[in-house]
C-alpha positions in Angstrom: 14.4 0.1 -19.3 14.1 3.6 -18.3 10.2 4.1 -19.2 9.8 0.7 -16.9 12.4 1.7 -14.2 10.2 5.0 -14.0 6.8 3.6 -13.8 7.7 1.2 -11.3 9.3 4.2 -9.2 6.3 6.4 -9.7 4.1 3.7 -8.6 5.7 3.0 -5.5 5.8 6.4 -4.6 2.4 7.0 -4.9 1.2 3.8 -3.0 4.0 4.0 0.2 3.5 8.1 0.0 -0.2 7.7 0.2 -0.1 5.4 2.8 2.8 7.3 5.2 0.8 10.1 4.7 -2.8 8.7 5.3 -1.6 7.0 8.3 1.4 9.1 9.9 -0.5 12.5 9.1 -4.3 12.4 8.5 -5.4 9.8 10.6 -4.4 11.3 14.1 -5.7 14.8 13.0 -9.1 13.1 11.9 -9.4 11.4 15.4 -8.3 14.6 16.9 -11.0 16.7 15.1 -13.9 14.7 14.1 -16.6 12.4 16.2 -16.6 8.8 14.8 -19.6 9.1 12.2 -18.1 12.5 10.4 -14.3 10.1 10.7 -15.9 7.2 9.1 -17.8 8.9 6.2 -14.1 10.8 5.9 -12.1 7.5 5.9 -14.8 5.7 3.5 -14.6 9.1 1.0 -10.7 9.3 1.4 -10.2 5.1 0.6 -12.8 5.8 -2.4 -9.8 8.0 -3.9 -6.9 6.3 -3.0 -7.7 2.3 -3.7 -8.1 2.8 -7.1 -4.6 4.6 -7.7 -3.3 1.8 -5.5 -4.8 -1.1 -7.9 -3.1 1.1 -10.9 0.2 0.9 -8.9 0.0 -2.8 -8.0 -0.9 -3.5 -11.2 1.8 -1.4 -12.6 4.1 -2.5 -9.9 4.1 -6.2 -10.6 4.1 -5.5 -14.1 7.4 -3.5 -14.5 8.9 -5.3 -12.1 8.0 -9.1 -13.5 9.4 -7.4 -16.8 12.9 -6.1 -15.4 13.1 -9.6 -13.8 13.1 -11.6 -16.4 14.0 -9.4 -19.4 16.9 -7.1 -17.8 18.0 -8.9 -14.7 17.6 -12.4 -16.6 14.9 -14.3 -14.5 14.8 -15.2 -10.6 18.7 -16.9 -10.7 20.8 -14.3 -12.0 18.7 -12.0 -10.2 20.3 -10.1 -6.9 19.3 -11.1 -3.5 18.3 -7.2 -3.1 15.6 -8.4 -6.2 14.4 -10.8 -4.2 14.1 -9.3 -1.1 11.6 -6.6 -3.1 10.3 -9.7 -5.2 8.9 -11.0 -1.4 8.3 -8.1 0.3 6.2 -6.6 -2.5 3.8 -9.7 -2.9 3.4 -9.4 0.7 2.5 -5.7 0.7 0.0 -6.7 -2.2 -1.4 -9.3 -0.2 -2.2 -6.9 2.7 -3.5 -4.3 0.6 -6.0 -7.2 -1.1 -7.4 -8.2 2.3 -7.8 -4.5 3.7 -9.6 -4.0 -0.1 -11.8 -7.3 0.5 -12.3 -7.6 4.2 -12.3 -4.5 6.6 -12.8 -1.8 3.7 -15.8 -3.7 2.7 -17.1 -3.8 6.6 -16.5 -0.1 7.1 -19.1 0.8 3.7 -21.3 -1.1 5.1 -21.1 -0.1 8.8 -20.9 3.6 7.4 -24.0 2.7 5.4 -25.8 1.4 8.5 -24.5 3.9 10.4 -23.4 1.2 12.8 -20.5 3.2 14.4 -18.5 0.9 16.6 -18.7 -1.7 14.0 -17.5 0.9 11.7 -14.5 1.4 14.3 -13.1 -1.8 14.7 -13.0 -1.9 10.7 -11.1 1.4 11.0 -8.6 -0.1 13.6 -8.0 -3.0 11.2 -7.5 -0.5 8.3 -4.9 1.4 10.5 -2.6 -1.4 11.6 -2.5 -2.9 8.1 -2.0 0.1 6.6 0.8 0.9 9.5 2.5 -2.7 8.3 1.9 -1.7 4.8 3.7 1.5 5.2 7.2 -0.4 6.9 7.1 -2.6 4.5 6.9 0.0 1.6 9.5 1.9 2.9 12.1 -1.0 3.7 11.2 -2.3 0.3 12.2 1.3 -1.0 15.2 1.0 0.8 16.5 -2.2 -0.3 15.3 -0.7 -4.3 17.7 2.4 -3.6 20.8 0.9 -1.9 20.1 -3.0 -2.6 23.0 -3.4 -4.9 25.3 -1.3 -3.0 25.1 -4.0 -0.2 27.6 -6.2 0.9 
């Protein structure tokens, strides 16, 4: 349980950290500094990076946490409503994260690629407020993880 417990921390961690940080820190500093084809090779290079250590902590995310579920907490009925609050709240957060893979990331390589900037933009908006979603989500999901059983 502690290995699992860990993992499933660490992953979180590194998804919601990346993300607060991404959006809360280094995006308004990129828009600050940088004209939009230098902010959109930046955002395409810095996604590059970061999607793959977010598919190792989705993947490692639903894994742990499937486990504890039904082997430590004993399935979805014995399970507190604090577990299911993070149950839902997670497969939304993976959801999101699966269409800004699939959909806008996909638009902004190939708007970068054609150096179609204002195409490239509105893939970058899209990014942002998903990724701003994402990043309440993460954090209320957190939350509940932390204090969940504490609540009454």
């Amino acid at each position: 349980m502690t290995i699992t417990v860990t993992l499933h921390l660490l992953a979180a961690v590194l998804w919601v950290g990346g993300m607060f940080f991404a959006h809360q820190m280094l995006r308004p500093v990129a828009a600050e500094l940088l004209e939009p084809p230098l902010r959109q090779r930046l955002w395409v290079g810095v996604f590059n990076r970061f999607f793959p250590v977010v598919w190792g902590a989705v993947i490692t995310i639903a894994a742990t946490g499937y486990w504890m579920l039904f082997v430590t907490f004993g399935g979805m009925a014995s399970a507190g409503i604090y577990i299911h609050i993070m149950h839902a709240t997670g497969l939304v957060m993976i959801a999101i994260y699966l269409y800004v893979y699939f959909v806008p990331f996909q638009g902004l390589k190939r708007a970068v690629a054609a150096q179609l900037w204002p195409e490239g933009k509105g893939h970058i908006d899209t990014i942002r407020d998903w990724v701003g979603i994402n990043t309440i989500l993460g954090l209320v999901t957190i939350a509940v993880a932390a204090g969940g059983r504490y609540f009454h």
